[in-house]
C-alpha positions as CSV (number, residue, x, y, z in Angstrom):
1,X,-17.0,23.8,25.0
2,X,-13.6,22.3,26.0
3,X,-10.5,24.3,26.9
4,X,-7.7,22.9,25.0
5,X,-4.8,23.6,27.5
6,X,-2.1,24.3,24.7
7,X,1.2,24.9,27.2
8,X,1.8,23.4,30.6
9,X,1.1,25.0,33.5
10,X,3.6,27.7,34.1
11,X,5.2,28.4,37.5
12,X,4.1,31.8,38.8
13,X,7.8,32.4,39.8
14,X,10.2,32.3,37.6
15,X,8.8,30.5,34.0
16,X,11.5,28.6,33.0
17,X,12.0,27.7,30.0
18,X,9.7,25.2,28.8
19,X,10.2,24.7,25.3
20,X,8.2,25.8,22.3
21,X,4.9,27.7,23.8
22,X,3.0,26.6,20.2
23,X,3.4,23.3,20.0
24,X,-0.2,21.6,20.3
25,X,1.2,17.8,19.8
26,X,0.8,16.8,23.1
27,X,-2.2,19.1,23.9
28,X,-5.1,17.4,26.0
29,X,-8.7,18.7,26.6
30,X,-10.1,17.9,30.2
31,X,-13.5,17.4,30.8
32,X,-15.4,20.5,31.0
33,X,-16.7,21.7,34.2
34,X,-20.5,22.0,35.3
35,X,-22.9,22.9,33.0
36,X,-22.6,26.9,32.0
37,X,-19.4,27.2,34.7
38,X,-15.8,27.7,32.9
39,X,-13.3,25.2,33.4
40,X,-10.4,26.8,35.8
41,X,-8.0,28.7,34.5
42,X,-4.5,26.3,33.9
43,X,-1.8,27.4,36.8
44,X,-3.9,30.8,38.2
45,X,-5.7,28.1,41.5
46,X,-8.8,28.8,42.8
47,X,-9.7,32.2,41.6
48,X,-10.7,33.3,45.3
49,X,-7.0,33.1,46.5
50,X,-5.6,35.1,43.0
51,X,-4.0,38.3,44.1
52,X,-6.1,41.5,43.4
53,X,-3.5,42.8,40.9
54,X,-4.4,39.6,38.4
55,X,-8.1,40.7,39.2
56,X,-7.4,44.2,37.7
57,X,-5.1,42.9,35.1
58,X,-7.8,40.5,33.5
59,X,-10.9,42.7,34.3
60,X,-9.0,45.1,32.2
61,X,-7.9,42.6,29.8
62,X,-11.8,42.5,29.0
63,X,-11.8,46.0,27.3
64,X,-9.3,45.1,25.0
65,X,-11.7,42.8,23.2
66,X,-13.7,45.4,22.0
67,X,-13.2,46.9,18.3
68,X,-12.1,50.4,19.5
69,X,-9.5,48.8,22.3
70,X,-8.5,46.1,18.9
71,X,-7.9,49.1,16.2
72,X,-6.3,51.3,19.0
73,X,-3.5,48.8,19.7
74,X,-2.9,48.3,15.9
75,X,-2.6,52.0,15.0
76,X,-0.4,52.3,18.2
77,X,2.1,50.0,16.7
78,X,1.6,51.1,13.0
79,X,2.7,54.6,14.6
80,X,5.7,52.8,16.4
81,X,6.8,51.3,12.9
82,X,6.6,54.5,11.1
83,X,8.6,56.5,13.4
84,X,11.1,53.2,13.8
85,X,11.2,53.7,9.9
86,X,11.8,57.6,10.1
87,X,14.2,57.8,13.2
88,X,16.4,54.8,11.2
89,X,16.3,56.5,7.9
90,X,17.3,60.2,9.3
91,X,20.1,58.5,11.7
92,X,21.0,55.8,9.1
93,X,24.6,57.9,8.3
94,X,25.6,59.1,12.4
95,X,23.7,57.4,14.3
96,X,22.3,54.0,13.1
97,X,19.6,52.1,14.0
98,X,19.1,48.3,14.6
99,X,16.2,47.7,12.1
100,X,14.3,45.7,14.9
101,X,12.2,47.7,17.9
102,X,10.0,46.3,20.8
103,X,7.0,48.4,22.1
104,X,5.2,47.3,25.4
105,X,1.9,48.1,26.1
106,X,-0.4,49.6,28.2
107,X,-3.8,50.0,29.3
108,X,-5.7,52.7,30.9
109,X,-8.7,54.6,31.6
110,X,-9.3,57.4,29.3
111,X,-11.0,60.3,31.4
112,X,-12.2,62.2,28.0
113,X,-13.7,59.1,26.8
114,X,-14.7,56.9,29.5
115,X,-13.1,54.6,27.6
116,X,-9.6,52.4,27.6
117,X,-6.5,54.4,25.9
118,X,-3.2,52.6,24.8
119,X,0.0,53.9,25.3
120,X,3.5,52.4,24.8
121,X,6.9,52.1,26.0
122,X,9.5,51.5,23.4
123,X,12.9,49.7,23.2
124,X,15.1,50.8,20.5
125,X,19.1,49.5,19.5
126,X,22.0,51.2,17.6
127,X,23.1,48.6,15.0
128,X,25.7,46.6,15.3
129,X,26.7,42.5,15.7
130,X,24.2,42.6,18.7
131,X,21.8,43.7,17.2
132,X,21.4,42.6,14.0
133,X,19.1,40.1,14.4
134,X,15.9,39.9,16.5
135,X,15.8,36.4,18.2
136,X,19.1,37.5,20.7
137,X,17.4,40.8,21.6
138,X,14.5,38.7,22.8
139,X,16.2,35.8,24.5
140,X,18.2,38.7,26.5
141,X,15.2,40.7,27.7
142,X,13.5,37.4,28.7
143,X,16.5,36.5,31.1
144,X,16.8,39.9,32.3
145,X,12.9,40.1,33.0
146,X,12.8,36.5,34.7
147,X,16.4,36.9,36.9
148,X,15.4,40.6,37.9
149,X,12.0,41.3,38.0
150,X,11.0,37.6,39.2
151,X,13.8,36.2,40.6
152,X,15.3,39.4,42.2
153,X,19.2,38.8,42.7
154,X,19.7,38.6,46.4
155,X,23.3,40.5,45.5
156,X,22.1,43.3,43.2
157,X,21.3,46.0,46.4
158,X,19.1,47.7,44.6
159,X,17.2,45.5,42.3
160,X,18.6,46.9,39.3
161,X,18.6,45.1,35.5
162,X,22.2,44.4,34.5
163,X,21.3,44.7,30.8
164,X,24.8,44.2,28.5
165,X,25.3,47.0,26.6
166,X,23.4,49.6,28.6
167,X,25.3,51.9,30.4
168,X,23.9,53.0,34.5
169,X,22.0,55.8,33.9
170,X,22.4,58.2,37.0
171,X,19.2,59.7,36.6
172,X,17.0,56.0,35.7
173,X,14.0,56.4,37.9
174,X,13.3,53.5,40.6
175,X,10.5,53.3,42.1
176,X,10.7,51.0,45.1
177,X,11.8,52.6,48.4
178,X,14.1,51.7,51.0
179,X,16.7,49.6,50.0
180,X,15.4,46.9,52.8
181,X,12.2,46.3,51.0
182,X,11.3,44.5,48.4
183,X,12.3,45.9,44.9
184,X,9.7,47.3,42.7
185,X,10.7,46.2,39.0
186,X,9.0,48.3,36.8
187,X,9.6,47.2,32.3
188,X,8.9,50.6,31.5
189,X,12.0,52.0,33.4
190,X,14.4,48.6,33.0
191,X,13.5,48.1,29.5
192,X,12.2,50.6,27.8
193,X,14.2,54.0,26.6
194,X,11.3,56.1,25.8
195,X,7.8,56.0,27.2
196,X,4.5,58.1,26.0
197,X,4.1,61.0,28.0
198,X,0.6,60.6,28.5
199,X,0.9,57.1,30.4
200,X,-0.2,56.6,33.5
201,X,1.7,55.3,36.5
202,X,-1.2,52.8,37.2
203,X,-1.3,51.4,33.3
204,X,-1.5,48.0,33.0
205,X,0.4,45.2,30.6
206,X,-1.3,44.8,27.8
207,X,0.6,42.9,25.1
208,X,4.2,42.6,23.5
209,X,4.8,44.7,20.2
210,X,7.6,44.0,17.4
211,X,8.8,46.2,14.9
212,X,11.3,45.5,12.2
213,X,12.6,47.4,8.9
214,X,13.8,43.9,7.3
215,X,10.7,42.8,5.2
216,X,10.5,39.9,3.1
217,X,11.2,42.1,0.3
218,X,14.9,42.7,1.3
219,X,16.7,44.5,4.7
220,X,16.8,47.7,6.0
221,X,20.3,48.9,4.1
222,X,18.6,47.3,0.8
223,X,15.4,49.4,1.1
224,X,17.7,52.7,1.6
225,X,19.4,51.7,-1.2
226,X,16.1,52.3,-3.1
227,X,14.9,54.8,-1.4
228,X,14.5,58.5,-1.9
229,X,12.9,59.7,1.6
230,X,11.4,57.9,4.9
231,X,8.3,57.2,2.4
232,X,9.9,54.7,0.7
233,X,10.8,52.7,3.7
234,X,8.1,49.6,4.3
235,X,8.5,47.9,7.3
236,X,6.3,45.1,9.6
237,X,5.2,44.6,13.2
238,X,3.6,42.0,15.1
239,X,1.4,42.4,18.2
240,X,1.0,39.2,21.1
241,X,-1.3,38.9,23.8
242,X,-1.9,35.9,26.2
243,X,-3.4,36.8,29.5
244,X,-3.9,33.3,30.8
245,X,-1.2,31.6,29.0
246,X,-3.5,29.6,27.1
247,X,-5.2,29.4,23.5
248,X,-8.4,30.9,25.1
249,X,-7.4,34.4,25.0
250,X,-4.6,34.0,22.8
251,X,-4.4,36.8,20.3
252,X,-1.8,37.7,17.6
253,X,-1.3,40.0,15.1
254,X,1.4,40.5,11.9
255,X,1.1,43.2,9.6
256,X,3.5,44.1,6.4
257,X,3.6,47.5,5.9
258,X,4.0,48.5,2.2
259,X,6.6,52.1,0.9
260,X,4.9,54.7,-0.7
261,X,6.4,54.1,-4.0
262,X,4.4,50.7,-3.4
263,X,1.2,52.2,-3.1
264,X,1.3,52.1,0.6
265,X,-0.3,49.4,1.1
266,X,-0.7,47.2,4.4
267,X,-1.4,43.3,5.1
268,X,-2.7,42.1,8.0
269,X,-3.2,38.4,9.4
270,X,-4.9,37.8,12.9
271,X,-5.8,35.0,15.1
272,X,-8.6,36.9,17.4
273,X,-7.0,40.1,17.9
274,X,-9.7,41.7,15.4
275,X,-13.3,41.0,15.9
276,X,-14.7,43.5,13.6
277,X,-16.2,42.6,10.2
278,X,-13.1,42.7,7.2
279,X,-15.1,44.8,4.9
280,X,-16.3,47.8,8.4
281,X,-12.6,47.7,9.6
282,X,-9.7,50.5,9.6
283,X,-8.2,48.2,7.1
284,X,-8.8,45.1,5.5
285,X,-7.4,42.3,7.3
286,X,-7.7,38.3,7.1
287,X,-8.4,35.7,9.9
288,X,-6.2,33.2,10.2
289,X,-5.0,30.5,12.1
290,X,-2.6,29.9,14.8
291,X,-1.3,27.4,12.6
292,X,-0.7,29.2,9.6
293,X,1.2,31.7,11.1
294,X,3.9,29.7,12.4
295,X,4.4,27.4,9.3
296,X,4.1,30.4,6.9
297,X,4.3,33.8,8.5
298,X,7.2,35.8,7.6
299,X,7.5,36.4,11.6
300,X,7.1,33.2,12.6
301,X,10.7,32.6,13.8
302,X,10.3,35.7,16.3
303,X,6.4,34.0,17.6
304,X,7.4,31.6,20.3
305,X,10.0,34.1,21.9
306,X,7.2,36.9,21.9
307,X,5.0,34.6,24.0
308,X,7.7,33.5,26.4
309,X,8.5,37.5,27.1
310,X,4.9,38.7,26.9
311,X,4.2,35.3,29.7
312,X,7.5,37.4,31.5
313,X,6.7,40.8,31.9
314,X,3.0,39.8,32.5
315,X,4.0,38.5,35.6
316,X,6.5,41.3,36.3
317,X,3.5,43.9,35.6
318,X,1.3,41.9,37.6
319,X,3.8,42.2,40.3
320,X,4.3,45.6,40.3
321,X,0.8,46.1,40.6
322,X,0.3,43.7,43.5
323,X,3.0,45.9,45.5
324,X,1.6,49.1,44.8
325,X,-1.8,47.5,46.5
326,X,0.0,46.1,49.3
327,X,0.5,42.2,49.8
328,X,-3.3,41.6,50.2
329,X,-5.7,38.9,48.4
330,X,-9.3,39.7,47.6
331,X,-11.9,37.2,48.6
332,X,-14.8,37.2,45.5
333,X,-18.1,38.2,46.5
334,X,-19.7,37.6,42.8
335,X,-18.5,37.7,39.4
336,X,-15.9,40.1,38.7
């Protein structure tokens, strides 16, 4: 089988950007390699000179593919979108909340299980003009992410994100050393305001999350309107993973989470981020195209800037990971 290159290859320093990430117009397929070898992988080079930390990063990449690594990232951000949809209801008169959140996560070895756990790091706004609409929130963390974590600013001493908006928090962790070396940029301290208690310090990446409280049913401050408790909030989130930056471990999920006085109900559309059979699933869910989700998916306006920020703070992650191991490269001895 061919592998249909569906973005150009991206520059492992800074990814500029490059225009819409879905567009398959101009898409090629090269000839495949060998007979039972894969084709390399667009802008990673020859896998023997890839750093370790992209070795780790993709090995655990693998354990995501199975059903119980699938259905644990979905209830993750089902979880994140019904405590979005409490927090903003209980705050909505002294404290309110933008009705969009962004959870990043992460991968890990479960002791108790032998197994992979996810965990998350989540990003949550007050409301306000800033806020109020999703597409700005990402466009800022993707130039914060590439200028910062990337691209460190040779003036910023300490290698800190300069978000707008967010005060210097005397007590924000750092965890790079002296301020001669190289700063250690880690998403889960520069972009995130809370993090799961349980996650490691060694978790990997392992996809973008999106929650929002706007549904196609009306916004947040409509819903209240009609609500009588948190119940009676619905809500949606969307999940994107692309390891290689290509279609061929693309995966993307949307799912519209229903009120209680609506029966409660939940829709989900996937392109390969479910493998399980509809009808032996957590929930019934339907396959779908790529395609089909950007032409008629309620999210697809907020699709192509997930991709460019999940592409972002892979690289970031990646980095991090690569310092932690020391600036080494790993020859390959045999399939990883």
């Amino acid at each position: 089988m061919t592998r249909r290159t569906w973005h150009a290859d991206i520059p492992t320093a800074a990814y500029p950007n490059t225009g819409d990430p879905f567009d398959q117009s101009d898409a090629t397929d090269p000839a495949p390699g060998p007979a039972g070898q894969p084709t390399a992988d667009p802008g990673l080079g020859d896998p023997d000179d890839v750093p370790i930390g992209v070795f780790e990063a993709r090995r655990r990449a693998e354990l995501l593919t199975s059903a119980r690594g699938q259905w644990a990232i979905f209830h993750r951000l089902r979880k994140v979108n019904i405590n979005h949809a409490t927090m903003a209801w209980r705050n909505r008169y002294h404290m309110p909340l933008s009705p969009h959140a962004l959870a990043f996560l992460f991968q890990q070895a479960d002791p108790t299980t032998g197994g992979v756990r996810i965990t998350a790091a989540t990003r949550t706004w007050l409301a306000g003009p800033e806020s109020q609409h999703p597409l700005p929130l990402f466009d800022r963390f993707i130039t914060v992410t590439r200028q910062h974590a990337l691209v460190p600013d040779p003036a910023d001493g300490d290698g800190a994100a300069t978000e707008p908006n967010r005060a210097a928090e005397p007590g924000r962790a750092r965890l790079h050393g002296a301020r001669k070396a190289p700063p250690v940029w880690d998403l889960r301290t520069e972009l995130a305001d809370r993090c799961d208690p349980a996650m490691a310090d060694d978790a990997f990446y392992a996809g973008l999350g999106y929650s929002t409280l706007d549904t196609p049913a009306g916004t947040f401050d409509q819903h209240c309107r009609a609500a009588n408790s948190e119940l009676d909030i619905p809500g949606g989130f969307c999940y994107l993973s692309n390891p290689s930056g290509t279609e061929d471990d693309l995966r993307v999920l949307t799912a519209d989470r229903g009120a209680a006085n609506g029966v409660g109900t939940i829709a989900i559309h996937t392109y390969e981020a479910l493998a399980t059979h509809p009808l032996d699933s957590d929930f019934p869910y339907a396959p779908t195209s790529i395609k089909v989700l950007l032409d008629q998916s309620p999210y697809r306006h907020v699709l192509p800037q997930m991709w460019h920020l999940d592409q972002a703070l892979r690289h970031a992650d990646d980095l991090r990971h690569q310092a932690a191991d020391g600036p080494r490269t790993r020859r390959r001895s045999g399939p990883s």
